[in-house]
LUMPA-573049 format. One record per residue (C-alpha): z negated, x negated, y negated. Coordinates in pm, whole numbers, plus 50000, padded with zeros to 5 digits. Layout:
<rs>
ZXY
...
</rs>
This chain:
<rs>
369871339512244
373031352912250
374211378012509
378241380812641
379731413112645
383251416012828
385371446812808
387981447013088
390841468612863
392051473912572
392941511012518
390941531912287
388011533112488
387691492012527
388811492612157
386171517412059
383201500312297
383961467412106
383581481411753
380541501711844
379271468912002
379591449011688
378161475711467
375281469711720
374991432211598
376021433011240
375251393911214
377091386711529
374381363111599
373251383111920
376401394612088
379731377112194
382131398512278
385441395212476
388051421512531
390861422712823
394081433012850
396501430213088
399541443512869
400861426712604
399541450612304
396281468112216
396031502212241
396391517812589
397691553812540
398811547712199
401821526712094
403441533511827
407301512111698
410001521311441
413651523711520
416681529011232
413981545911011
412131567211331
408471568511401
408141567211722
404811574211968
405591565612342
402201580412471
399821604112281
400611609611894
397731626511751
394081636311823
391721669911821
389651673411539
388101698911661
384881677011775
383851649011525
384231613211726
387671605611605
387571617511270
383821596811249
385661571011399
388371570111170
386191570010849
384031538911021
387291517211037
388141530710623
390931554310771
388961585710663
391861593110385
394371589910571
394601614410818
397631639310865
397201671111000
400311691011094
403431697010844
404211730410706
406561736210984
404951726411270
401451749811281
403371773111530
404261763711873
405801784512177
405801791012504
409591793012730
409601826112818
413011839813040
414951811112889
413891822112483
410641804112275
407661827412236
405081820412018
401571822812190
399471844812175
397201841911815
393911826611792
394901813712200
392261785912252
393481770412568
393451803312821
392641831012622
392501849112270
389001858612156
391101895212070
392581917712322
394991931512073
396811894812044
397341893512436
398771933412338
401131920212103
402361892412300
405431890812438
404771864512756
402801894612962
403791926313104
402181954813084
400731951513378
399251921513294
398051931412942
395771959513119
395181932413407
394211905413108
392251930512950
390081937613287
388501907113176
385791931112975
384701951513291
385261928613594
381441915513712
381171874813667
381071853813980
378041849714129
378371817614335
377781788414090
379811765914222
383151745014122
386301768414197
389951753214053
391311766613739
393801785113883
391071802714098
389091811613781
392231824313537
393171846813833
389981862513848
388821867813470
392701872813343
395191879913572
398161864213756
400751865313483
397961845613239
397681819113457
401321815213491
402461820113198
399951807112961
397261786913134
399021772113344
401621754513141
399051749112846
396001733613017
398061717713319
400131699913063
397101683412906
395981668813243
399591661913378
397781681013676
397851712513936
395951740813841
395461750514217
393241716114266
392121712713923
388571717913887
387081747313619
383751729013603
384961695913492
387811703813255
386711741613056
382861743113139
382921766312840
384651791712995
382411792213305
379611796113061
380981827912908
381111841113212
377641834513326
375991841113002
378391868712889
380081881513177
383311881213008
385501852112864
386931871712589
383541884212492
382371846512477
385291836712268
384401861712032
380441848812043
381311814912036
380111793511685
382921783211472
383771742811534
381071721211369
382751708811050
383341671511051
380931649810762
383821642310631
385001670810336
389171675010435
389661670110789
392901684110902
392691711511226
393301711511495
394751676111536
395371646511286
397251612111308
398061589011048
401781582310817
402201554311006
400801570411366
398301564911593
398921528311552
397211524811222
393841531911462
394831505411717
395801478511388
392251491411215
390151480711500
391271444511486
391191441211118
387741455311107
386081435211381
387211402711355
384411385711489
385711405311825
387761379112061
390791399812176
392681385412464
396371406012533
397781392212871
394481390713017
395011405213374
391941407113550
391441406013910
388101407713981
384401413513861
382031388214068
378051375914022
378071342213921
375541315914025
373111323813800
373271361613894
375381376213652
378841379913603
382141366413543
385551381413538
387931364113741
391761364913570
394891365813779
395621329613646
392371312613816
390281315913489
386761330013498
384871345113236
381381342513160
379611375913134
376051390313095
377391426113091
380811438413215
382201468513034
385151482913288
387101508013035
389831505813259
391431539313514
388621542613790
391741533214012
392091497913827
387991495613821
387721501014203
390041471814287
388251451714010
384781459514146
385241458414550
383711428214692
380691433014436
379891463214559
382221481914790
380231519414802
381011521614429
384861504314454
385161538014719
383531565014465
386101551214204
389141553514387
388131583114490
389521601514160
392971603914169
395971600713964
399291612813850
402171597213663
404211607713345
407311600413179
408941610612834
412811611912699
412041602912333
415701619612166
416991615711822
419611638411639
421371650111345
419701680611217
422701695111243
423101691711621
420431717211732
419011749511599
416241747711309
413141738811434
409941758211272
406951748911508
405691714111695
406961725212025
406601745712342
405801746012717
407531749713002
405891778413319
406731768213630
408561803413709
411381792113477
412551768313727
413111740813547
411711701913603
410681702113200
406821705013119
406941703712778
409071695912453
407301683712122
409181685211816
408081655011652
410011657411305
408521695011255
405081685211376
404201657311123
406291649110876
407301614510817
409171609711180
412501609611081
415201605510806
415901635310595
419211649310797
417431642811128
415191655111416
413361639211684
412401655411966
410161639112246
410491655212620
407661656112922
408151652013243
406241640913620
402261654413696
400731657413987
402991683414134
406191665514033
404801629014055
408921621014167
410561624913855
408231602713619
409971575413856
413541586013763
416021558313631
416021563913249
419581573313298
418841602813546
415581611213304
417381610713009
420621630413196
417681658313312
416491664112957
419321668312753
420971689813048
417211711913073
417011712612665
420551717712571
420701754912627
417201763112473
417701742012151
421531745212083
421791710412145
425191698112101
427031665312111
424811635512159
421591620812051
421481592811798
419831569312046
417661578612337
414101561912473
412281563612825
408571559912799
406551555613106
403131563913230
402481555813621
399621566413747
398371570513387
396101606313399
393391610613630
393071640613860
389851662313719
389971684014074
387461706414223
384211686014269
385151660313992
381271665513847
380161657414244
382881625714222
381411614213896
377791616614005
378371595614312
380211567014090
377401567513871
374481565614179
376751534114288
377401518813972
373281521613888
372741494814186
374811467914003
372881462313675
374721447013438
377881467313475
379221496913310
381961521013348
383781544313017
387371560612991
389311588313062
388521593013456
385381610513394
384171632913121
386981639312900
390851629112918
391271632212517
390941604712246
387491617912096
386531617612448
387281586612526
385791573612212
382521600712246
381811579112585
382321544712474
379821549512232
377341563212468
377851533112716
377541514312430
374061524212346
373111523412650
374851482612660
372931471912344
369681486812465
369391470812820
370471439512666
367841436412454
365471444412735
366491421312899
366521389012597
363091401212539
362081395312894
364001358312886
361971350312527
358371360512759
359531339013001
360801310512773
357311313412590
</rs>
């Protein structure tokens, strides 16, 4: 008997779920499987196109390989050799400090240094908030255990001028998010953990293991793409799972029980698709529409996470048009007024981006706190950039061609009580056998993450499945 497996999306974590499924079923004699998507192109996140001899990535253009998934990932699809870890001149990056680039802090890892002498020698804190950073050592840990936001937490281990001027821009810019309402709990659990268990987050930075080393022998750190980009992952997964029926232009509208009490997925066009098990890897805001007359307690706990929108000016120039650029990039603190979050250097970071004689620079804008200006005409966008990065970069004359990437309503909001949020989705979602939920809206925004949960569902897919042919063959017999 053969059991069908829809997966509503096609981003890395519907890409991921699908190969994971068919490893599952090696014959492809128990499993059919049918993957979604409502764009036109695989990949989600990741897209990555050429133009006049540039590598381009409109959404994310490399992963952490700091925990194993991807890299594992990688070597299952035959990519193992070729990953790319960062060029020679892009292992530094910088933070915008009273209009100049300074480099942060050494050994940072996300909010703090394990070693008080590299917040000493920085140049982003005062004084002040060197002995206020330092405090960190002697101050008592919290003793309520429960969620506070991240800017709560940095102000109370660290100091004010830490969470400004470091966490801020460097962990807000990973969510697209607000610090104020972003929960501690749900996006740097480790932290809260070196508090409780050493009453000091420095102190647990220092205690902390080393990363586990990947099983394969040369994996770049801390992140890793491919020559051609992220897109050689997204190409991979078809050419490695053929058996795997992709559908691009697949729009879904809903996720109903059919007469036989299970599933089909119901296409914008009038089609329906017969399911046994609906996979919804799509943003918990896409899943609740998809989901609400099958079970309208779990369509609210979905849409209860929210999200914020994104946009970036993708810039090419002659080399000679802007100062040297040593270092993949820098962020932007909100204190320095302007509407930039972030600028990657994507020439300097991996090589292979541009021509020799050129530079390509990629710049963020939108988040939760300035959701407007991801909704910019690309004109405006593309005006605001080159107007914000001028000054900072020497940028003169003008780009080579410019691109507007966007995101809308792209990152999901990890706020305080996201663990409370996620429980609840998964208490609904439990009442609706048959149905499963993976992606970025709950337990980790990042590729690995993303593909770390898809093959958890996964397992958990495969394993009630064959529960359930087993009981049909009792009852058949």
């Amino acid at each position: 008997m053969t059991s069908r497996v829809v997966i509503v999306g096609g981003g890395i974590t519907g890409l991921a779920a699908a190969h994971y499924l068919r490893r599952a079923d090696p014959d492809a004699g128990r499993l059919s499987i049918k993957v979604l998507e409502r764009r036109g192109h695989l990949g989600g996140c990741i897209r990555t196109t050429r133009r006049d001899g540039f590598l381009l990535e409109a959404g994310a253009d490399s992963f952490l390989t700091t925990t194993p998934w991807a890299v594992r990932l990688a070597a299952d699809l035959g990519l193992g050799g070729r990953l790319q870890g960062l060029g020679p001149r892009g292992r530094r990056a910088y933070i915008l400090h009273r209009g100049r680039l300074a480099p942060l802090p050494e050994g940072l890892v996300l909010i703090a240094p394990p070693r008080v002498a590299s917040f000493l020698r920085s140049p982003l804190l005062s004084p002040a908030g060197k002995i206020r950073a330092a405090l960190d050592l002697v101050l008592p840990a919290r003793r309520c255990q429960g969620d506070e936001s991240l800017a709560s937490f940095v102000r109370r281990r660290l100091g004010r001028e830490v969470l400004e001027r470091i966490a801020d821009p460097m962990v807000a810019g990973i969510h697209a998010a607000d610090p104020e309402r972003l929960s501690v709990d749900a996006v740097l659990p480790q932290f809260r953990a070196y508090e409780r268990e050493h009453g000091s987050v420095i102190r647990g930075l220092r205690a902390a293991p080393p990363p586990a080393r990947s099983d394969l022998a040369e994996v770049p750190r801390p992140f890793a793409t491919f020559p051609n980009g992220l897109g050689e992952l997204v190409d991979a997964f078809r050419a490695q799972t053929p058996q795997v029926e992709w559908r691009t232009n697949g729009r879904a509208s809903r996720v109903e029980r059919s007469r036989d009490d299970r599933f089909q997925v119901v296409l914008e066009d009038g089609a329906a698709v017969a399911a046994d098990a609906v996979l919804l890897a799509t943003p918990s805001n896409v899943s609740a529409k998809l989901v609400d007359g099958l079970d309208s307690s779990l369509a609210r706990s979905l849409a209860a996470i929210p999200y914020a929108s994104s946009a970036t000016v993708t810039m090419a120039f002659a080399q000679d048009a802007c100062r040297r650029l040593d270092g993949s990039g820098f962020l932007v603190p909100r204190e320095e007024g302007l509407r930039l979050k972030a600028c990657t250097w994507a020439s300097s970071k991996f090589e292979g981006r541009a021509p020799k004689g050129n530079v390509l620079l990629r710049a963020f804008y939108g988040g939760a706190r300035e959701e407007g200006d991801a909704a910019l005409p690309d004109e405006a966008l593309a005006d605001l950039a080159l107007r914000e990065l001028g000054p900072i970069l020497g940028i003169r004359g003008e780009p080579r061609f410019l691109q507007v990437d966007r995101w809308p309503q792209a990152h999901p909001q990890y706020e305080v009580g996201h663990g409370e949020r996620v429980a609840a989705i998964e208490t609904a979602r439990a009442r609706v056998p048959g149905l499963y939920l993976a992606g970025s809206a709950y337990r980790g925004v990042g590729i690995p993450d993303c593909i770390h949960e898809a093959r958890a569902t996964v397992q958990t897919i495969a394993d009630e499945l064959t529960h359930l042919q087993r009981a049909d063959s009792e009852v058949v017999t």
